[in-house]
C-alpha positions in Angstrom: 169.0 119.7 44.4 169.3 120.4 48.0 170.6 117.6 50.0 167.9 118.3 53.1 164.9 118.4 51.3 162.1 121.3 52.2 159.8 119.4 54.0 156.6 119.0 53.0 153.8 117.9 55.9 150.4 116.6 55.3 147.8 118.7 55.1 145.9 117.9 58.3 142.8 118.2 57.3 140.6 115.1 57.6 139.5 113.3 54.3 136.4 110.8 54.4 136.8 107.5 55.7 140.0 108.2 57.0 142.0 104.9 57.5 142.5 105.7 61.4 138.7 107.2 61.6 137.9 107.7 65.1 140.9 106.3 66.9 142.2 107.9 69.7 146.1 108.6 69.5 149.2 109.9 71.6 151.8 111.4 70.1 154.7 113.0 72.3 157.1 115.4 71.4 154.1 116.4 69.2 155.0 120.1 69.0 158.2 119.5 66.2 159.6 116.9 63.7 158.8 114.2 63.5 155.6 114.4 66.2 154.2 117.6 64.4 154.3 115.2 61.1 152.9 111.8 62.8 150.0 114.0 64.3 149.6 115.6 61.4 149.6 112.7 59.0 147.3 110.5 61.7 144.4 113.5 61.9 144.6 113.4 58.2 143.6 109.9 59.1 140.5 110.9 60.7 142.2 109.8 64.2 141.4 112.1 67.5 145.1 112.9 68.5 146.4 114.1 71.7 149.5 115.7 70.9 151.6 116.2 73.9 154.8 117.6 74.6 156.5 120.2 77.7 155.5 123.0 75.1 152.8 123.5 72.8 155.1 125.8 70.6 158.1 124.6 69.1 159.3 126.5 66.1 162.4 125.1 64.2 163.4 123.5 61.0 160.7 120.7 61.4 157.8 122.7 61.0 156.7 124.6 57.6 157.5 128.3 57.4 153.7 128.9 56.9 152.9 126.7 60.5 155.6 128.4 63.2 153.6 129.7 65.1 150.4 127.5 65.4 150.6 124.9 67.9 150.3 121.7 66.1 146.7 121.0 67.7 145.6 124.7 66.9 146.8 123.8 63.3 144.8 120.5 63.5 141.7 122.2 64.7 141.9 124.9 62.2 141.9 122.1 59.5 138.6 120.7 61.2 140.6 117.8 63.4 140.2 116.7 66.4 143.2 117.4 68.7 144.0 119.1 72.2 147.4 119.6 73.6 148.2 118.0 77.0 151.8 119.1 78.4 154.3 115.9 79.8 157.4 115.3 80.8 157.8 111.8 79.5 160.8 111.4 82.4 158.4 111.4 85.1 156.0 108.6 85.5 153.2 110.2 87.2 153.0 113.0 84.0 152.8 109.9 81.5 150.3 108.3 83.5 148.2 111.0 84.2 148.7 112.1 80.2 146.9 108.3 79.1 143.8 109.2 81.9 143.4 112.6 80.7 143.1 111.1 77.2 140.9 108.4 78.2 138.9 111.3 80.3 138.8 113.6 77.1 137.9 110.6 74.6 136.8 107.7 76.1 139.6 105.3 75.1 143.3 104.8 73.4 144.3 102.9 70.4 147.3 104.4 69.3 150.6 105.5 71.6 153.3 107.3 69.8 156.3 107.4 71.7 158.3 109.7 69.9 159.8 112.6 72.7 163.6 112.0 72.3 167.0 114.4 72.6 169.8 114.3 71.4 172.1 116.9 73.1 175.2 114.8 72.3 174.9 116.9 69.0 175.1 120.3 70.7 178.4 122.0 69.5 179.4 122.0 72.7 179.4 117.8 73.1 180.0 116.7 69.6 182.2 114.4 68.9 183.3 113.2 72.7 184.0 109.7 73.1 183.2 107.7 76.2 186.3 108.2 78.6 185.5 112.3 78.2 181.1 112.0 78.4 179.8 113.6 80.8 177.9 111.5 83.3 174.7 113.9 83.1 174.3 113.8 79.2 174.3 110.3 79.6 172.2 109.7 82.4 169.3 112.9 80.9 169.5 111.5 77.7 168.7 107.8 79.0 165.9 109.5 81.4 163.7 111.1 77.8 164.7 108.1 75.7 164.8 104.9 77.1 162.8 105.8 80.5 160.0 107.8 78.6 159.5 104.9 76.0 159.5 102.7 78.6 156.6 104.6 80.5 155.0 105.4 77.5 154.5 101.9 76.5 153.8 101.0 80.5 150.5 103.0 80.7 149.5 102.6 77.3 149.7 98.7 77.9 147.3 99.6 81.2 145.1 101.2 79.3 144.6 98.8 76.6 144.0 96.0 78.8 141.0 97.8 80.2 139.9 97.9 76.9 137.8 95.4 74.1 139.0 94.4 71.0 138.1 96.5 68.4 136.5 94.7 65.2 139.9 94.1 63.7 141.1 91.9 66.7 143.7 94.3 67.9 144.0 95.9 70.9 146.0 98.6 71.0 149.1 99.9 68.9 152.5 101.1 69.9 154.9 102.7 67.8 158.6 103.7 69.5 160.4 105.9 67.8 164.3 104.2 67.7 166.4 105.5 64.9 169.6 103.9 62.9 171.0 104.4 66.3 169.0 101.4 67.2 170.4 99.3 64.7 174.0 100.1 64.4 176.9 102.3 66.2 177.0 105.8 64.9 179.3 108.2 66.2 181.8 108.7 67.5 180.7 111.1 70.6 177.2 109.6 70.6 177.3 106.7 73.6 174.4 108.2 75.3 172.1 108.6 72.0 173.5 105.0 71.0 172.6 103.8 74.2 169.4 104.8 74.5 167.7 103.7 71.0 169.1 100.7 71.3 167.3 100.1 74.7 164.3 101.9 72.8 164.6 98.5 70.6 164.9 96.0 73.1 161.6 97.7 75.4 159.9 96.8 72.0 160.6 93.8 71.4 160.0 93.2 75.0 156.8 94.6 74.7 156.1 92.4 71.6 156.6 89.2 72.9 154.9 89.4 76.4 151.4 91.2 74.5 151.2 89.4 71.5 148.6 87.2 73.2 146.3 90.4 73.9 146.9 91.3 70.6 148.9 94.4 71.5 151.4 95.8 68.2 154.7 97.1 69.3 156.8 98.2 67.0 159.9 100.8 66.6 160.1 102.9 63.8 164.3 104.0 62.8 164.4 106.9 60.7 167.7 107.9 59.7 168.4 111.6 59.8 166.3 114.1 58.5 165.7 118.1 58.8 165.0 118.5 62.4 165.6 120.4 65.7 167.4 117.4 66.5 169.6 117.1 63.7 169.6 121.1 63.6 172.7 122.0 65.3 175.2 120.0 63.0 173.0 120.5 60.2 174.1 124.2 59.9 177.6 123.6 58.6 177.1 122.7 54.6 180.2 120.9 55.2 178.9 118.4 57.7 175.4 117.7 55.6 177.3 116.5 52.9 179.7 114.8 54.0 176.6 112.6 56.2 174.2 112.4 53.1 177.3 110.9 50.8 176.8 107.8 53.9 172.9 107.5 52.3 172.2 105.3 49.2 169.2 107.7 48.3 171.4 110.8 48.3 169.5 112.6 50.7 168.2 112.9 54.3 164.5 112.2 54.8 161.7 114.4 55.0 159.4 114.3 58.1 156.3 113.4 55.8 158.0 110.2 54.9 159.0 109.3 58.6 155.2 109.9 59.2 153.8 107.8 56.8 155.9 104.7 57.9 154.4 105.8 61.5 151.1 105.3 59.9 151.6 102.0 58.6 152.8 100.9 62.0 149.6 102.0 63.0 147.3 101.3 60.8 145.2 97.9 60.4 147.3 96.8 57.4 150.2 95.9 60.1 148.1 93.4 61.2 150.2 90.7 61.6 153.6 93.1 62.3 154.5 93.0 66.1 158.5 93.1 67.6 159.5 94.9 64.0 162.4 97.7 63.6 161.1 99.5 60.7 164.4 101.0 59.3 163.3 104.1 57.1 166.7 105.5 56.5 167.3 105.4 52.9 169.0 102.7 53.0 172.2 103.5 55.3 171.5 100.4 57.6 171.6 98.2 54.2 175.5 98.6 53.7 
């Protein structure tokens, strides 16, 4: 049995009375990974996504041989979704901002933000493995701009826009789901300050987030997936070697597949996390158990 599993997405297509029908969601970094699979799982759904991203085509190891090629809301829409692709650079504030009121423009609302546009360039053959005294200061400083400064904007003008907004029937307000990782949880490395650094401020903007919106009932929660089969995982997932010796570190055996790290996504965004606010959701086989 292969260690990285072939992923296996959602099929898009809506089914009747979907459990997110007719909510608006944002997804960044929607064009791979992890994004492709939350936007895919959340029109599934019966949710209007906006899947948004610097590209609209991505094709690597998170997308299905049978999908490179079809921009994740071209997929959608061939599957009879709702979805348009609206570009962003989740570093700069006035590209999130003007991402939520193009959404709101195209929709009427938002009840779901997805922060999930992350990098990890620490993992590049090129940086791997350098420890703090020999970082460069850029990979630090870009990986803290995409990171911790995009799920902090992210969550900033979706937290505007919900506050504009009624309740819906349920009570809640809005829902925010960060995407952290085990990185948020623990110290992996070494040669990964920057990535470290930056989830684990992904975690505390949650909780943040949490505490001072729980009033209007607002969710935020953070999602920690451990590794799995994508772009950002793909350049030391190449070498055999290296898989191995990082799935022997995982209880289950394996890494995950982007389906599973989608359906936990869901929950965090569905109505049966009702009372779930603050939460790091670790869905990493286990690893952060030890």
């Amino acid at each position: 049995m292969s260690l990285i599993p072939q992923d296996s997405m959602d099929d898009p297509k809506p089914v009747p009375w979907g459990r997110l029908q007719d909510k608006v969601a944002i997804v960044t970094g929607a064009s791979s990974g992890f994004g492709r699979a939350i936007a895919f799982r959340f029109s599934r759904e019966g949710a209007r996504v906006v899947c948004a991203d610097i590209r609209p085509n991505c094709d690597d190891i998170g997308s299905r041989v049978e999908d490179r090629g079809y921009p994740t809301d071209e997929y959608i829409r061939h599957q009879g979704g709702d979805a348009v692709f609206l570009p962003v650079d989740v570093s700069k504030a006035d590209r999130v901002e003007a991402l939520v009121n193009a959404a709101v423009d195209r929709y009427g609302r938002l009840d779901i933000m997805v922060n999930n546009a992350g990098i990890c360039p620490e993992s590049a053959p090129a940086h791997i493995g350098k420890r703090i005294h020999e970082r460069e200061e850029e990979v630090f400083h870009r990986t803290m701009m995409v990171n911790c400064w995009g799920v902090f904007l992210g969550c900033k003008y979706a937290v505007r826009q919900f506050l504009k907004q009624d309740c819906l029937p349920s009570g809640d307000r809005g829902w925010i789901v960060n995407l952290g990782s085990t990185s948020s949880l623990v110290g992996v490395g070494p040669g990964l300050v920057a990535y470290n650094s930056s989830k684990g401020a992904a975690l505390q903007i949650t909780r943040s987030v949490a505490v001072e919106m729980g009033r209007e009932k607002i969710h935020c929660n953070i999602l920690c997936p451990g590794d799995a089969s994508t772009s950002c995982y793909l350049p030391h997932g190449e070498s055999k070697e290296a898989v191995d010796e990082t799935t022997a570190g995982y209880p289950w055996g394996r890494f995950a597949t982007v389906k599973e790290i989608a359906g936990a996504a869901f929950f965090l965004a569905s109505e049966d996390a009702g009372y779930v606010t603050g939460a790091a959701l670790a869905a990493d086989g286990g690893f952060t158990a030890q």
